[in-house]
N, C-alpha and C positions, 0 to 999 in steps of 0.2 A: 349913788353908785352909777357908773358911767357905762354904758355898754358899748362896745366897739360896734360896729357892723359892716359883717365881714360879706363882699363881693364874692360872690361864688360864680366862676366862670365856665359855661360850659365845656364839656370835655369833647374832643376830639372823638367823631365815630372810627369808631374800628371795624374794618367789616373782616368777620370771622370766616366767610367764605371762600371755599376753597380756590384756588385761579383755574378758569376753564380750562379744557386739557389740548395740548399744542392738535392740531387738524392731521388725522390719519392721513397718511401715504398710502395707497396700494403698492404690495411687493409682490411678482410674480414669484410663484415658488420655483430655485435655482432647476433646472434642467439635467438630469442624470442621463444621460448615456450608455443605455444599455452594449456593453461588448458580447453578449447571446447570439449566436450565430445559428438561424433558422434549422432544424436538422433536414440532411439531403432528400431529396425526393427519390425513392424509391422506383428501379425501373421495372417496369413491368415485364414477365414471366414472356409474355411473347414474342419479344423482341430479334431482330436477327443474330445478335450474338446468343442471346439465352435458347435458338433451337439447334446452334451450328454446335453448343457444348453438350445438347441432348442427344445428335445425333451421334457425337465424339462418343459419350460413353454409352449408347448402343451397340456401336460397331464391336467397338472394345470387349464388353459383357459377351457378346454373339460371337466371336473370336475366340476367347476363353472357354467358353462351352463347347465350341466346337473341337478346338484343344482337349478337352477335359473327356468328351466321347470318343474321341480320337483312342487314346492313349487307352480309354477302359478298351474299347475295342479290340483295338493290337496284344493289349495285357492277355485277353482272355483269348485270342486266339493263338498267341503262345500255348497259356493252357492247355491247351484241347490239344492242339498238333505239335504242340514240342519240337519246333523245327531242329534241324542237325544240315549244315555243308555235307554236301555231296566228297567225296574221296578218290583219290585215283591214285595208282600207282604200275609203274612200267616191267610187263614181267620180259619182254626182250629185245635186242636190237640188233638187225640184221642189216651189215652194208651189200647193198646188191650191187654198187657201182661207185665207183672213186677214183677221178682221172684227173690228167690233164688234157684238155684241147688245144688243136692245134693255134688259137687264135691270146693261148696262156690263159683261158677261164678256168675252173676249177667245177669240175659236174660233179656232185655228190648226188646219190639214190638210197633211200633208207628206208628199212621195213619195221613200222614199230607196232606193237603188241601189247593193249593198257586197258587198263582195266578199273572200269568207273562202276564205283560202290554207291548207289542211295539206301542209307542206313532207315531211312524217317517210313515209318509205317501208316503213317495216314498224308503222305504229302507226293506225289508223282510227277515227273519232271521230264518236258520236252525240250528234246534238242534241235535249237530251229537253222533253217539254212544261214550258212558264215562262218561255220567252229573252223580254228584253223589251228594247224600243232605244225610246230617253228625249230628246228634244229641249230643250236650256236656253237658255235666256237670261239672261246674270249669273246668280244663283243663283233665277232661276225655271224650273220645267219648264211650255215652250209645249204639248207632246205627247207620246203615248206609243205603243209599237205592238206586236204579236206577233212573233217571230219563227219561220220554221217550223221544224216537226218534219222531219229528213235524219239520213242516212247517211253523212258523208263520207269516202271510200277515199284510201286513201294517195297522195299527190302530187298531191291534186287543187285544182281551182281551180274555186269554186261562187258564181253571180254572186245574187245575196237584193232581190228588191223586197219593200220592206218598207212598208205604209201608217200612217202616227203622225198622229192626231188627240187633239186634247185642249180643254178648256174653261178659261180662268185668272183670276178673282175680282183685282177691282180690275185692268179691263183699259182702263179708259183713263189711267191712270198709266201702265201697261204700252205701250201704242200710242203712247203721245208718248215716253218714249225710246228707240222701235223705230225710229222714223222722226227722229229727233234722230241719232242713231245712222248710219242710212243715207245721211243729208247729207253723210259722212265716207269714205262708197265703201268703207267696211271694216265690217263686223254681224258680231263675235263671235259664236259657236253652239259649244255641248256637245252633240257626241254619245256617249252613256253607251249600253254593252252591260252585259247582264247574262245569260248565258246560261250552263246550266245543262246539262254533258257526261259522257258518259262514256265513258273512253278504252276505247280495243280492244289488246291486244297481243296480236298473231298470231292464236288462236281465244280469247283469256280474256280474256272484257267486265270491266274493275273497275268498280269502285263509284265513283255520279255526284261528281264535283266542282263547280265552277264558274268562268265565264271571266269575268273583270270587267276593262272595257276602259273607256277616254275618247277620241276623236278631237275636239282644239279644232280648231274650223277657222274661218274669216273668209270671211266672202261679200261680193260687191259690193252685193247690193242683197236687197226681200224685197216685190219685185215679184209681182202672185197670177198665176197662171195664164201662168208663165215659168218656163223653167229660169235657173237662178241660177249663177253663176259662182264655181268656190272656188277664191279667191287663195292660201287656206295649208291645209293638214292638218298637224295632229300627233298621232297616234296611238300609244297605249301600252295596254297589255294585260299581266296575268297569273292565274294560280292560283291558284282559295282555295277548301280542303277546304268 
């Protein structure tokens, strides 16, 4: 029996080993860019604008108060003295003289007789030099006159002769509608006050004001050296610093 014999050749190694791993790169990590905007800095409390807006609402609040005392103030002295406008009204009116000169003026002389009322019981009222009472005719003034210097106390009732002379340029234009006028048994007249006061409350004089009055009134006639007869008054009067 024959035997073959067989060549056995060896086998090719195989290397089972894994292949080393490719050489690391360093990679910086990508760069983000914060869009966060710092927050603002705070200004500090001292500053010239931050005392010019403290002194702002100082003034302001001191103002307000002052207001606010103010107003209780006046409130309560209403209160207490209850003020009331003083009152007047004309009980007569006498022409003592109404001509013509020779130069065509117009001289008017008037005697009036008025009678101012202070109603107010705790408030008294001085009449200081300047009062002046103003005689018109339509929008001319025939005369003017003094009023006096007094004292008037509380509730009282002071009767004022008062004498208004004046002189009026272009006065026989003037004298033909006086008496054009008086054909009609009605002669329109302004009497204007202008008096010049200052009130009293309780012992404390304030500071002078002024009393500005008008009484229209209608006469029958403006006959000289007669008292005259007045059909209407209307008289109004007020305040002003």
């Amino acid at each position: 029996m024959a035997y073959h014999q067989k060549t056995i050749h060896p086998l090719a190694r195989v290397d089972t080993e894994a292949p080393p791993p490719p050489p690391k790169t360093s990679r910086m990590p990508p760069v983000i860019q914060s869009t966060m905007r710092p927050p603002p800095l705070k200004r500090g409390g001292g500053g010239v604008g931050g005392c010019f807006c403290k002194c702002i609402c100082w003034i302001l609040s001191l103002i307000l108060l002052l207001i606010i005392i103010l107003g209780a103030t006046l409130g309560a002295l209403y209160l207490i003295f209850k003020p009331k406008l003083p009152d007047y009204s004309v009980e007569s009116l006498r022409i003592s003289d109404l001509r013509l000169n020779l130069d065509m003026t117009l001289y008017a002389k008037f005697d009036v007789k008025i009678t101012a009322n202070n109603p107010n019981k705790k408030i008294g009222i001085y009449y200081e030099k300047g009062g002046r009472l103003s005689l018109w005719f339509t929008k001319t003034q025939l005369c003017e006159g003094s009023l006096p210097i007094f004292y008037q106390g509380h509730q009282n009732r002071t009767v004022l002769d008062v004498s208004l002379s004046g002189k009026v340029e272009s006065g026989t234009t003037l004298m033909s509608a006086l008496q054009q006028q008086q054909q009609t048994g009605r002669v329109p007249l302004d009497l204007k006050v202008h008096a010049p006061v200052a009130i009293e409350l309780g012992s404390l004089k304030l500071r002078k004001v002024r009393i500005l009055g008008k009484c229209m009134l209608v006469v029958d006639s403006l006959s000289a050296n007669s008292l005259i007869s007045i059909k209407a008054s209307n008289c109004k009067f007020r305040l002003k610093p």
